[in-house]
GUPAZA-177565 format. One record per residue: residue in three letters; x, y, z of N, C-alpha, C, O, CB in turn. Coordinates in steps of 0.02 Angstrom, whole numbers, plus 50000, padded with zeros to 5 digits. Glycine has a CB too. Example, Ala and Ser with C-alpha at 12.3 -4.5 7.8 and 13.67 -1.06 7.14 Angstrom:
ALA506604971650390506154977550390506604983550390507124983450423505654977650452/SER506424988850354506844994750357506455000250394506705005750402507044997050286/
//
This chain:
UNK500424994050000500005000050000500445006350000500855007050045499525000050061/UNK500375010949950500875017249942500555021350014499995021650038500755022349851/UNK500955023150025500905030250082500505035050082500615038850034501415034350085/UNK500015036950120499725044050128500335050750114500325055650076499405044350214/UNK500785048350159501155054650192501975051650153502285046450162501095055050306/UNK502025054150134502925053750117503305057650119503145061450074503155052550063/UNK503895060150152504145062950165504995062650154505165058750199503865063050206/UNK505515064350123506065061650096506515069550121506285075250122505955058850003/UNK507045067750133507595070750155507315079250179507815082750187508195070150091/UNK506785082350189506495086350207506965092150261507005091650322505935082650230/UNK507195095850231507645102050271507215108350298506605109050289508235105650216/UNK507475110950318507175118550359507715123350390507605124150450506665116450431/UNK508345127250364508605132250364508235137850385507735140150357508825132650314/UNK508435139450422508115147550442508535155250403508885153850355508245148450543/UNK508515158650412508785165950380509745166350439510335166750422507895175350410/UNK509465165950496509725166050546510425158850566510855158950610509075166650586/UNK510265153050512510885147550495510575143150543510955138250546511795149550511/UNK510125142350579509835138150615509555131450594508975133250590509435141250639/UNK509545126450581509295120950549508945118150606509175116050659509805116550515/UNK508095118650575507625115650616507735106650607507775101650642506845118750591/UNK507745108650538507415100350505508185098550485508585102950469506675100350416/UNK508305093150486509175089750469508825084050442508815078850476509865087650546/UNK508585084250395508555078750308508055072950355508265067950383509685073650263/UNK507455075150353506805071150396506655068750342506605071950290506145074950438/UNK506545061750352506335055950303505745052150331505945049250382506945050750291/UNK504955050350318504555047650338504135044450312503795049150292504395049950361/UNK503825039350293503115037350269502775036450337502925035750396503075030150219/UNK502095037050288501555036650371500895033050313500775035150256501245048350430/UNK500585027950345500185025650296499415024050317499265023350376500515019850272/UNK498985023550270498305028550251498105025250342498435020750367497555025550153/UNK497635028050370497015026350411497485024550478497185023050530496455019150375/UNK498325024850478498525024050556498745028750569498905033250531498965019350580/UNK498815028350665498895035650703499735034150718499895029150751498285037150789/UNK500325039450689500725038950691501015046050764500965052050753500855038150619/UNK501195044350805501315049150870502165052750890502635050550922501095043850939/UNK502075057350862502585061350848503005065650934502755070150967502185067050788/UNK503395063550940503735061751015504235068551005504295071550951504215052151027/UNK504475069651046505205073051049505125079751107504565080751130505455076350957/UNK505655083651127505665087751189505495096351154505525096851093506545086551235/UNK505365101551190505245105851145505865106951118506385104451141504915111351166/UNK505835111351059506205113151015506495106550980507105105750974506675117851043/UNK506055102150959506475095350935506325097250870506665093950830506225086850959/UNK505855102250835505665101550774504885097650750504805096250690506245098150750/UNK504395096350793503785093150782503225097750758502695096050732503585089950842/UNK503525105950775503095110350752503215111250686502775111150642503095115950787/UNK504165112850671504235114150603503955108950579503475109750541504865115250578/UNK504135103950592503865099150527503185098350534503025093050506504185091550522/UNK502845100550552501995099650525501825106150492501365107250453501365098350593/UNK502275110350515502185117650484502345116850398501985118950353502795123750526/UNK502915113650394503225112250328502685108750288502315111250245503895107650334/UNK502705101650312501845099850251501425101550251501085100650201501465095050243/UNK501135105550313500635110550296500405116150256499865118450241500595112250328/UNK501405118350236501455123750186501395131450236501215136850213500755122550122/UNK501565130450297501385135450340502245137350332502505142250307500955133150424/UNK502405134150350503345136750327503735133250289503695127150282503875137050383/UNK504285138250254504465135650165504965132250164505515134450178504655141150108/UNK504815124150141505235121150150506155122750112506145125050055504865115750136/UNK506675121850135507365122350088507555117550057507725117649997507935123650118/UNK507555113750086507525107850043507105101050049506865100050105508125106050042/UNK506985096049998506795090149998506155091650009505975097450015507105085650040/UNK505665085450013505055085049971504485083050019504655079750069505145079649909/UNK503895084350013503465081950049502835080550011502615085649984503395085750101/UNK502455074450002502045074849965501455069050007501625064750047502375073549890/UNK500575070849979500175069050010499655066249956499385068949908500015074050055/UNK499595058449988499155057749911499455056949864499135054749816498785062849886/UNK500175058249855500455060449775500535065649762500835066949709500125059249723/UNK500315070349801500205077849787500755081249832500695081149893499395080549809/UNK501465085249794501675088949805501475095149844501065099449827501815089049767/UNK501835094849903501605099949949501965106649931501895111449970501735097650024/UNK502325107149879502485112449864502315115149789502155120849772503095112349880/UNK502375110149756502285111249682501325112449671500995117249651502675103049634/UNK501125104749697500325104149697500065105749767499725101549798500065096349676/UNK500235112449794500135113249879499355113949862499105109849900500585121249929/UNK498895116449829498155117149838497875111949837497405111149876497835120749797/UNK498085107249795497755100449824498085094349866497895088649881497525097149769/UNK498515097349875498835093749921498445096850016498165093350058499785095749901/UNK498575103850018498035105850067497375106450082497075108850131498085109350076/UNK497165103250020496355099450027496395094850079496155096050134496055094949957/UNK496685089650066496895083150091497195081350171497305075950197497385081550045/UNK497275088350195497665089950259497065093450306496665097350280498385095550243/UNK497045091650379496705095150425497285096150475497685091650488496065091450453/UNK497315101450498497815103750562497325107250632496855111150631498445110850528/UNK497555104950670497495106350743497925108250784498165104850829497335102150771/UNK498075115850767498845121150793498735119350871498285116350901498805132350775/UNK499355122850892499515121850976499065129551000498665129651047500635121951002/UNK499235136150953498795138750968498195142450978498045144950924498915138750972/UNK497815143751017496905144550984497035151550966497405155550994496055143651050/UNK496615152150910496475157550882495985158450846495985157250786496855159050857/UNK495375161350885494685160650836494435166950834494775171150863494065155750861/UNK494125167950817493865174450801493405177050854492835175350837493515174250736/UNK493385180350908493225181750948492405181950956492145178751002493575186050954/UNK492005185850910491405189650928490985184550876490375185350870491425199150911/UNK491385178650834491045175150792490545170050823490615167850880491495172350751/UNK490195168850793489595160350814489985154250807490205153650750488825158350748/UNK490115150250841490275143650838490025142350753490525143650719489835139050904/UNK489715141150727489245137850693489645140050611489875136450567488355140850715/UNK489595146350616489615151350550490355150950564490515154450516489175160050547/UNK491085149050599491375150350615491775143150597492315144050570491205153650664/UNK491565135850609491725132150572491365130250487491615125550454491715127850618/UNK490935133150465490805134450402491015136550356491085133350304490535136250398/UNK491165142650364491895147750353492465142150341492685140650286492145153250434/UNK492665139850394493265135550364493145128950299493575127750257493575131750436/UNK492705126450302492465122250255492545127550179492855126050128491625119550280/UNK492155133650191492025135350129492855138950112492855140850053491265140750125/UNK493315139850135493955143650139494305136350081494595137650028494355145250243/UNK494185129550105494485125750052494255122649998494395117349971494735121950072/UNK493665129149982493265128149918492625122649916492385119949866493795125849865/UNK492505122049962491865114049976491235119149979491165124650005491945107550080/UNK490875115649946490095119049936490085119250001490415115950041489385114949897/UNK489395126350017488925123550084488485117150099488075113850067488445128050092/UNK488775116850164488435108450187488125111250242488545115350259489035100950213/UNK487745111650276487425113050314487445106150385487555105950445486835114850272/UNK487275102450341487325094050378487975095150399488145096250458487245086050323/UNK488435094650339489245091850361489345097050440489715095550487490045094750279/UNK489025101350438489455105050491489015104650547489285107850592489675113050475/UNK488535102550565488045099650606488345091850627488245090650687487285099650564/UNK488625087650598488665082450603489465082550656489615079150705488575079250529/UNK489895088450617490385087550641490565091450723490875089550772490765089150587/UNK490205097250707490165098450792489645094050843489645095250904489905106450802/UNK489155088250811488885085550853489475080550892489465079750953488285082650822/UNK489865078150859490425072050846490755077650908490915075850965490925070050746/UNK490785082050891491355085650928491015087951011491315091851048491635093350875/UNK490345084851028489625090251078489855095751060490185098851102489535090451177/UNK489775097951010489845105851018489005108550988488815114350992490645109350960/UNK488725104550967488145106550941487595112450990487355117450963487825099550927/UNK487475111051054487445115151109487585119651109487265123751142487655114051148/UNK488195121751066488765127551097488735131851013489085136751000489815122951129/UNK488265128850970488305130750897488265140650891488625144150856487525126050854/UNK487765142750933487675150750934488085153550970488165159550956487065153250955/UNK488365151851008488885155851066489485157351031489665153650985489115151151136/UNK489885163251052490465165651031490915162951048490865158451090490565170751041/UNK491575164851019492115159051053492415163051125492785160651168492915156750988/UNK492155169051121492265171851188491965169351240492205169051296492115177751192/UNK491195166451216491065162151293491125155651308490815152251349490455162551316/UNK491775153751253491735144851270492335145751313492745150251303491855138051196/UNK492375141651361493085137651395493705136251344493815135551284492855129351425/UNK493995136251402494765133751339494685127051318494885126351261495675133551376/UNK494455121651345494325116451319493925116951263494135113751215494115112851359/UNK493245121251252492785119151188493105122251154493285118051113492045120551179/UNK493415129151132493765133251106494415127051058494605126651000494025138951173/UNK494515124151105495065118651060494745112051032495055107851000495715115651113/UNK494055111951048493345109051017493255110450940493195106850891492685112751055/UNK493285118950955493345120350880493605120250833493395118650777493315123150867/UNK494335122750853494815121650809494865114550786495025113650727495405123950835/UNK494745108550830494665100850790494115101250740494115097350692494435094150844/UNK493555106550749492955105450701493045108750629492855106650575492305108550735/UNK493375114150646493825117550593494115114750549493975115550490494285120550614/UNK494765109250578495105106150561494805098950508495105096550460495415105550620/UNK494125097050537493865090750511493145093050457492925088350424493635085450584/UNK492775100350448492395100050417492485099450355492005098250317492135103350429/UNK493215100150330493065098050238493435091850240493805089450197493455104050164/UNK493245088950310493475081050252493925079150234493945076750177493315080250192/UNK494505079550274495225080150276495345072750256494815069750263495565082650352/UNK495885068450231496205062250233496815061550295496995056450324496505061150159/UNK497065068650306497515066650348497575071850398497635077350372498115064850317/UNK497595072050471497375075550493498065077850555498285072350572496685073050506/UNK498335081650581498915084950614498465086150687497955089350699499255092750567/UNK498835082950720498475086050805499195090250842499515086150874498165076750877/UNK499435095650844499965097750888499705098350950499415103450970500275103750871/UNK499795092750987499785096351069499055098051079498865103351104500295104251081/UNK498635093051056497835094051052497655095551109497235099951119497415088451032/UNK498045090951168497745091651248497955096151280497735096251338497855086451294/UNK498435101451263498855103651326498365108851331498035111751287499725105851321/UNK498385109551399497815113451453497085113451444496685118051446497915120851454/UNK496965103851430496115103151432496225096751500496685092751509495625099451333/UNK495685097851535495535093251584495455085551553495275083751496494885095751619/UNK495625082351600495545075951601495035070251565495195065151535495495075751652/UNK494075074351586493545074251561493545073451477493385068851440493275079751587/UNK493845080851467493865081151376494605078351344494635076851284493795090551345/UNK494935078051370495535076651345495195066951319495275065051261496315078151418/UNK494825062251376494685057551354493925057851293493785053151256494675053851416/UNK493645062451296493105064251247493425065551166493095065351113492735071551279/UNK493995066551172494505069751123494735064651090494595064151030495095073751153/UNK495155059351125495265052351115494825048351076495025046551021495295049451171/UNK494155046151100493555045351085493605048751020493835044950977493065047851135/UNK493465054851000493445055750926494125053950877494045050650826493255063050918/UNK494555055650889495105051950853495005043450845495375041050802495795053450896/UNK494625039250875494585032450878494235031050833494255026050798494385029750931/UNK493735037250828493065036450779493435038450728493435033550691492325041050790/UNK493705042150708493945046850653494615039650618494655040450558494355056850697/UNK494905035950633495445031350622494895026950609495025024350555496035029650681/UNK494115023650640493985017450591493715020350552493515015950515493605011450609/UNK493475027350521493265029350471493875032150402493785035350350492815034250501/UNK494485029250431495055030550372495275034950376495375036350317494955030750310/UNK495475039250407495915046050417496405044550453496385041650507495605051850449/UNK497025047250415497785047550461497945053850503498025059650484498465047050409/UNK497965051650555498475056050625498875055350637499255050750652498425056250683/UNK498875061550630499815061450664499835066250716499585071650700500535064250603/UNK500105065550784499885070050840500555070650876500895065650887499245066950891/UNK500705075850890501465078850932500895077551019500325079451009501835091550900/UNK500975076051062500895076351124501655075151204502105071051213500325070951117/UNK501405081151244501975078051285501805074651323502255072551359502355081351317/UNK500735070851342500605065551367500745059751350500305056751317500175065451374/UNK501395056051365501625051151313501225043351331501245038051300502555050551318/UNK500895045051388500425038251406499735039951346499395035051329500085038351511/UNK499645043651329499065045551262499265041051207498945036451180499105054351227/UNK500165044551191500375041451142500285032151144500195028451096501075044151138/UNK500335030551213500495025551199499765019751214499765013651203501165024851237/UNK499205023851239498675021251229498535020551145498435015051118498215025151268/UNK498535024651122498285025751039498765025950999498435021850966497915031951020/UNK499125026550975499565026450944499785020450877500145015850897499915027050993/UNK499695020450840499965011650790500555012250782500745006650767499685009550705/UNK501135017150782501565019550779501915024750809501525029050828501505019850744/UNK502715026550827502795030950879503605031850814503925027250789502795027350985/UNK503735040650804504085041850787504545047250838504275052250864503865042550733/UNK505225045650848505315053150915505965056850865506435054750831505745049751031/UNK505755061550878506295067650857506765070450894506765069850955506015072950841/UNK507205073750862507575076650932508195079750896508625076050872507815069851000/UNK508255087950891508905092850877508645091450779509065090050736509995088450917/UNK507955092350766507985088750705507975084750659507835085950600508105088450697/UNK508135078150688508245071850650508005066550684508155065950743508925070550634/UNK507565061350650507125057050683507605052350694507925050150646506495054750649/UNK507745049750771508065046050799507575039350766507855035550726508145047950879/UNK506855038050785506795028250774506025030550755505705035150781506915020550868/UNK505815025750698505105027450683504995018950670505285015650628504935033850608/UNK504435016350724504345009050732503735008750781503685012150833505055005050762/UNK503295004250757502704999650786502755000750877503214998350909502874990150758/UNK502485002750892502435003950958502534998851004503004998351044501885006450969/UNK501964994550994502344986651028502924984951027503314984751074502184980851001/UNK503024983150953503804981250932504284985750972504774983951004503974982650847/UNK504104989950966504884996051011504924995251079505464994751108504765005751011/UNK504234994951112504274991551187504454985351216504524983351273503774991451211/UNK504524982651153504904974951163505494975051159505824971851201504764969651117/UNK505804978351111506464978951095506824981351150507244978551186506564982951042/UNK506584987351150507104993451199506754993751265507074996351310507145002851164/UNK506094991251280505974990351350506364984951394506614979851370505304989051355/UNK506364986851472506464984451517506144981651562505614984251580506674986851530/UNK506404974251602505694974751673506024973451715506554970151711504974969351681/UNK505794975551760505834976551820505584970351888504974969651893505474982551816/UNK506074965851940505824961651949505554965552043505884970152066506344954751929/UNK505094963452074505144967252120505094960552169504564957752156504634973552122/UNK505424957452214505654953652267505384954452339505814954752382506294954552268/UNK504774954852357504604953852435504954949352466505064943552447503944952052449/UNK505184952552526505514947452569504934946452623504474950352637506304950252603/UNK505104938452658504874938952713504954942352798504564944152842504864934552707/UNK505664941952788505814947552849506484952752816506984951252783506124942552935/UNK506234959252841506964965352813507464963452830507624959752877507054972952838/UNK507844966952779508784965452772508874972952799508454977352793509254963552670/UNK509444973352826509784978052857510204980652789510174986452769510224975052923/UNK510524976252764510714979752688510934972652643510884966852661511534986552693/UNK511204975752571511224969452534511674963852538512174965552507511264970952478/UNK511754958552559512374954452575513024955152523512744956952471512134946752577/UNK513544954752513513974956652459513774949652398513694950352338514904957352492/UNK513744942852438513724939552386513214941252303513314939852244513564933752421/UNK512614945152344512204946552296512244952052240511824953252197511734947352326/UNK513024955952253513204962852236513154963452160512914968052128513934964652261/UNK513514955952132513584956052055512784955752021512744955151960514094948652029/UNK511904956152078511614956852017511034964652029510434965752019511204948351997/UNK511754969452060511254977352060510774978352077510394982952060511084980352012/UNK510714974752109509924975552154510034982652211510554985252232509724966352214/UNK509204984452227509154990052253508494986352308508084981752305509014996952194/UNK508694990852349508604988252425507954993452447508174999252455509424989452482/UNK507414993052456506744999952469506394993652521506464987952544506045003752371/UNK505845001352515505204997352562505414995652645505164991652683505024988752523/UNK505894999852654506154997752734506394992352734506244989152785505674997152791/UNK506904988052677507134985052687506834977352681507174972252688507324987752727/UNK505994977352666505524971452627505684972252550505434967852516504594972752639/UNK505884974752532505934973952451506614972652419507104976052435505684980552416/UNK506654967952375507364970052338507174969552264506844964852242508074964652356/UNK507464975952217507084977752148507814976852121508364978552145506594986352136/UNK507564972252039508174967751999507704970251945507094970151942508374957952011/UNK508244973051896508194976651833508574969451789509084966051799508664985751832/UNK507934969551725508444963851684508134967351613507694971551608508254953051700/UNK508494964151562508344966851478507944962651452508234957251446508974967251423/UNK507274962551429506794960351387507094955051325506834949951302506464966951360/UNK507864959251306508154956251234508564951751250508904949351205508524961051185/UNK508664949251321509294946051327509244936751339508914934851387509664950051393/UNK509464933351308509364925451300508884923151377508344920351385510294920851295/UNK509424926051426509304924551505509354929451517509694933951493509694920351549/UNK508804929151582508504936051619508804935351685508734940151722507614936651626/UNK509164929651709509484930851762509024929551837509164929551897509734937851750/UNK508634928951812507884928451870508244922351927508304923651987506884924051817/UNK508474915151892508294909251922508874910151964508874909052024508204902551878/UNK509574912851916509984911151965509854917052017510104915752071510724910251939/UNK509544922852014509474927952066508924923052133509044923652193509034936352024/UNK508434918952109508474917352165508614910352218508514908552275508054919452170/UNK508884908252162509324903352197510024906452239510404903452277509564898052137/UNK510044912952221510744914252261510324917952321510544918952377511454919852215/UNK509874919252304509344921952360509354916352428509544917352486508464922252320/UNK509014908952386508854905252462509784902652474509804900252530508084896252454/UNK510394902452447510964900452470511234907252522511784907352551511434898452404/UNK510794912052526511104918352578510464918852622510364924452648511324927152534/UNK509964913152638509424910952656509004916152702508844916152762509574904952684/UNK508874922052627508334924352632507554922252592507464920352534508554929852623/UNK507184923152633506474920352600506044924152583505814929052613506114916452636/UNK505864920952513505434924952490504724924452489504464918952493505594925652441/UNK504264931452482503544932052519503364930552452503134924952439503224939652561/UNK503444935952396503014938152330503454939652288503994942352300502514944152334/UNK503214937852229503724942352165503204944852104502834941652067504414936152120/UNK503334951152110502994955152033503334958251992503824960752020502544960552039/UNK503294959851906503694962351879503194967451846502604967251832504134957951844/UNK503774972851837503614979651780503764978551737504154973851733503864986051781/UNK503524982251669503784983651631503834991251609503494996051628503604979951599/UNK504344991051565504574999551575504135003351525503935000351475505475001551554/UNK503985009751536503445012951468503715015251437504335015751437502925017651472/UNK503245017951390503515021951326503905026851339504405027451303503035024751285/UNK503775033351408503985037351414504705037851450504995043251457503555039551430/UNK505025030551477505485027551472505985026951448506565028651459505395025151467/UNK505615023351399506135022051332506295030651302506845033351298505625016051254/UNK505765032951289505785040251255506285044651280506535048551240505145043951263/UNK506495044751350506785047551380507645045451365508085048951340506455046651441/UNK507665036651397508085035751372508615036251293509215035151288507945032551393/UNK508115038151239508205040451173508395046151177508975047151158507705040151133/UNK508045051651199508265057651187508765060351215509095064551185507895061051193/UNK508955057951297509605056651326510045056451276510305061451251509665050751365/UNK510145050951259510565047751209510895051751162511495053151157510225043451174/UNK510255053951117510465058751093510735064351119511345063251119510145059751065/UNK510655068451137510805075151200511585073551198511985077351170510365074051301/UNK511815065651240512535064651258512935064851166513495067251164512615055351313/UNK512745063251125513035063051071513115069751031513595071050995512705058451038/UNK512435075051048512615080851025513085083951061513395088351031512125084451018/UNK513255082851125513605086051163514595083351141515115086751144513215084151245/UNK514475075551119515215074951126515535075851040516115074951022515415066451167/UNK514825078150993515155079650931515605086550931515515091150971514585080150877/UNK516125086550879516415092550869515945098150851516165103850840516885091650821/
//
């Protein structure tokens, strides 16, 4: 299946010698939610700004559909819905006449339905006569999704959809993106709730100084590069760790009832059996054993680290 979204060596030079974008390469394909990761200033704004055609790309290519986002940008921005980080509506306007307007801005007849249907999807139907001066910051970013979805977008941009909506709508929000993915539309969403990302998500790409460090299956990556965590109830506390046990890094909590053993997901042997067989030969006993596993925001962290130490030790 060819790609919605393609994206090939994609640059962003500023006036100022600054390089947002350092040669971003991506496919993203039709009807999955691909979750765009990285710390601020990683570049998640430029680059949605760039295929959006909101800022000019320098080099390399972005195309949607087939459609050149620079050459064929008008129909290529048919095909695109965006959901900016920030609100900006027209103050003294009607809800109603206010996402209509945007429908008719990318040339789509009046629908009367379409835009009834889509603020119902959105509860905003309630809220259809009121100005955007008297909605909350939450419905206010209601709109801008309704904005974003009345002509019928194929692929749709969420920046930072949630930041500063309550809990309530942030999962009401979710809910429509779920609906909006079995009806065939691609997302792609920058969030710094990375437990969002990793509820929804079919895919997780992270950025960082520019250049996409790992773009891979969400599962798959939590298998790979995740960790777990073994956690060891004892039956009576240790005063501290015996030395014999030193070679397997264990950490000592819980007043001295717990001992927590970190092992790698990827590794042949996890080290478990002989940890507790050396356990009952230093004849402590054990109550319970549970394990973690490590999250996305984890791993994410550990990535961008990574990177960070490498920008730091290049010339």
């Amino acid at each position: 299946m060819a790609p919605i979204l393609s994206i090939r060596d994609l640059r962003k030079t500023y006036d100022n010698g600054f390089e947002a974008l350092k040669g971003v390469s991506l496919d993203i394909q039709p009807g999955e939610i691909l979750a765009l990761l990285g710390p601020n200033g990683a570049g998640k704004t430029t680059l949605i700004s760039a295929v959006c055609g909101i800022t000019r790309i320098t080099s390399g290519t972005a195309t949607v559909a087939g459609h050149d986002v620079q050459r064929d940008w008008r129909q290529a921005r048919e095909l695109i819905g965006l959901v900016p980080q920030e609100i900006s509506l027209e103050s003294f306007e009607k809800v109603r006449r206010t996402v209509a307007f945007s429908r008719g801005l990318f040339g789509k007849p009046r629908d009367d339905a379409a835009v009834e249907r889509v603020l119902r999807q959105l509860s905003l139907w309630d809220k259809r006569d009121s100005t955007a001066m008297q909605l909350s910051g939450g419905m206010k970013r209601r709109v801008l999704i309704a904005k974003a979805l009345v002509h019928e977008p194929r692929v749709l941009f969420l920046d930072e959809p949630t930041a500063g909506v309550d809990v309530e709508l942030r999962r009401d929000m979710w809910r429509v993106v779920d609906e909006l993915r079995r009806e065939g539309v691609t997302i792609i969403l920058t969030t710094h709730y990375i437990e969002e990302a990793e509820a929804i998500a079919d895919r997780v790409a992270v950025i960082s100084r520019g250049r996409i460090l790992l773009v891979e299956d969400k599962d798959s990556l939590m298998r790979r590069m995740g960790r777990k965590v073994l956690h060891v109830a004892l039956q009576q506390p240790l005063v501290a760790i015996p030395a014999d046990l030193a070679r397997f890094g264990l950490a000592l909590d819980d007043g001295g009832r717990r001992l927590t053993y970190s092992y790698d997901t990827k590794a042949e042997r996890t080290g478990i059996a002989t940890l507790l067989a050396a356990l009952a030969e230093c004849g402590i006993a054990v109550a319970d054993l549970d394990t973690e596993a490590s999250s996305l925001e984890e791993i994410f962290v550990g990535l961008v680290h990574g990177d960070d130490a490498e920008g730091e030790a290049a010339p």
